[in-house]
N, C-alpha and C positions, 0 to 999 in steps of 0.2 A: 423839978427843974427840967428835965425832958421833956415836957408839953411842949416849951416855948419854941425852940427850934423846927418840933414842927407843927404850931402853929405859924413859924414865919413862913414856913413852906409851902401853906396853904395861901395865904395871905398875899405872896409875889405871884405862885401861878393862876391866883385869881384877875390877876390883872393885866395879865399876859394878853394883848390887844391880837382880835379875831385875825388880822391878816399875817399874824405870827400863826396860827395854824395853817391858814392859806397855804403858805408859803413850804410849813411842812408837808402837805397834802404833796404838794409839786413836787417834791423832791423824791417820791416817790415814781414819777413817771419813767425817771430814767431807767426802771424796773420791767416796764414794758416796749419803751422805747430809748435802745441804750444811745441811740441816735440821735437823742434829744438830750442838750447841755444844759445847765443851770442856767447859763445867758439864756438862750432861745425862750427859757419859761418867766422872764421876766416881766410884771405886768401880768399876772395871770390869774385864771382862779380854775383851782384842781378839787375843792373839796366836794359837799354836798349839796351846793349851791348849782353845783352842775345841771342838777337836774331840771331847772328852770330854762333848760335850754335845748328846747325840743328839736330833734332833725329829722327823723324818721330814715337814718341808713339802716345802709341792709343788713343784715348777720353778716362774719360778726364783728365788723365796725361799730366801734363807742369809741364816744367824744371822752378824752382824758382831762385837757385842758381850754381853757378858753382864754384869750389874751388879746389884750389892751382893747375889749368891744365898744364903740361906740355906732352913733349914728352919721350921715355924711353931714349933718349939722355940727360935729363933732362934740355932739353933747355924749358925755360918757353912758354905756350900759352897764348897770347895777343887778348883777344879777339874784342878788341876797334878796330884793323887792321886786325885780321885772323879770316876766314870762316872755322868751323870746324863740318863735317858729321860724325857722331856717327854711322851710319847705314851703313859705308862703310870705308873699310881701307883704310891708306895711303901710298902707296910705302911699305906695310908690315910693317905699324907702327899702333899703333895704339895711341890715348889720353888717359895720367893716369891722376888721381886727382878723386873726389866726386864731384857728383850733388845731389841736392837736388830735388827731384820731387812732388808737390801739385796733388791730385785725387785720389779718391777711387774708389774702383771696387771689383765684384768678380770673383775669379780665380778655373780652375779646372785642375789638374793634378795629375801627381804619388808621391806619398808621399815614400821618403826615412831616413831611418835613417842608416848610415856607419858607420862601425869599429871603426872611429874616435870620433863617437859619436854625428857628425856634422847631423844636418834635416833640408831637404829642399825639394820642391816641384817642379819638371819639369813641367813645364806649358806645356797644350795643345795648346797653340799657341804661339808665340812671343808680346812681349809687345812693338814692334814694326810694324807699318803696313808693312807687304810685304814684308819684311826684316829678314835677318838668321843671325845675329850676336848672336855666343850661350851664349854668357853675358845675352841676355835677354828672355832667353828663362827657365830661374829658377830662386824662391824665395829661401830666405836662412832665416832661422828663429833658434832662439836660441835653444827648446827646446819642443818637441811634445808635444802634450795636453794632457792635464792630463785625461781625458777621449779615448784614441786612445784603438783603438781592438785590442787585439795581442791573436792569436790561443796561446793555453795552450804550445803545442807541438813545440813550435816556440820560446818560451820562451829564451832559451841560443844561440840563434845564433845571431851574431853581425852584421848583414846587414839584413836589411829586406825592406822590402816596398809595399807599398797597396795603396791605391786610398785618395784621400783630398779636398776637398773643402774650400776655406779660402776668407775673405773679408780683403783688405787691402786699409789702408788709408794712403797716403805720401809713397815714398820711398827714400833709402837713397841707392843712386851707387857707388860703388865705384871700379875703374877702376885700375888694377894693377898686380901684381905678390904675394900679400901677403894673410894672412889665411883670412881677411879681405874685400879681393878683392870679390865681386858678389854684390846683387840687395838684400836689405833688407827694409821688409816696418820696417816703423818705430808703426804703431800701426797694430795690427791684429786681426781678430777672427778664429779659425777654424769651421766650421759648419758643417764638417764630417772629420772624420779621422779614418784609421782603415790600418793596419800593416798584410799583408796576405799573404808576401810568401820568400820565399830568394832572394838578389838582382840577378837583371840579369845581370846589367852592373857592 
């Protein structure tokens, strides 16, 4: 009479539908990025499906999660079936949606703040190997440091930019047309910042 119970055991978690593991996998991330909520990962795929989803960053950024991919036709990406290169477009399309990226680094480039009020840091190199997708070629961060240099004289002008040094742990990408769209770490420090001249671009 013990078989049967578990046999029923066998029976239910055979039928347990693939994106109930999905979903387990994601729950996991908050283990690498305690930054990242169970909302943010909704829509997502964490498991080994990942792998179909090539980027070529550099050490040692890895891609954790992938969410809600599609194309700008907004026909959804399947990545359980489709191989998708981040590092190279497709027929002049390219993949919208958020990833979620696990690895810390430090980075050094031009520190901007625009008209808009928006700051963010051109990187000296691409956070790709070998690769010119200009997605990843800049950090996007909320708000300069509360310590950044700004010449006296330089005071009232609304674009500026200077040089920055910043440590970032995890990113969040997010791939798209909206105010939203670029590469934001989710935790950061700056370890230089300093505002020295009018933009050029």
């Amino acid at each position: 009479m013990k078989i049967f119970p578990l046999l029923a055991f066998f029976i239910v978690t055979s039928i347990v539908p693939a994106t109930t593991y999905a979903a387990n996998a994601c729950s996991a991330v908050s283990s690498v990025l305690p930054s990242v909520s169970s909302a943010d990962l909704d829509g997502c795929v964490c498991d080994s499906n990942l792998r179909n989803l090539h980027s070529s960053l550099v050490p040692p950024f890895r891609i954790v999660a992938a969410c809600n991919l599609k194309w700008s036709s907004g026909k959804p990406i399947n990545l359980a079936t489709q191989q998708i290169h981040l590092h190279q477009f497709t027929n002049g399309d390219y993949p919208l949606g958020t990833i979620f990226v696990s690895g810390a680094a430090t980075f050094n480039g031009v520190l901007t703040n625009n008209e808009m009020g928006a700051v963010s840091v051109r990187l000296n190199k691409s956070l790709m190997r070998n690769w010119s997708v200009p997605l990843f070629y800049q950090l996007n961060v909320d708000e300069l440091p509360k310590n950044v240099l700004i010449p006296k004289h330089l005071g009232n002008v609304s674009c500026l930019e200077g040089r920055a040094s910043l440590t970032v742990k995890g990113l969040r990408i997010v791939m798209g047309e909206n105010d939203e769209a670029g590469v934001w770490p989710l935790e950061h420090i700056f370890r230089k910042a300093s505002l020295e001249k009018i933009c050029t671009i």
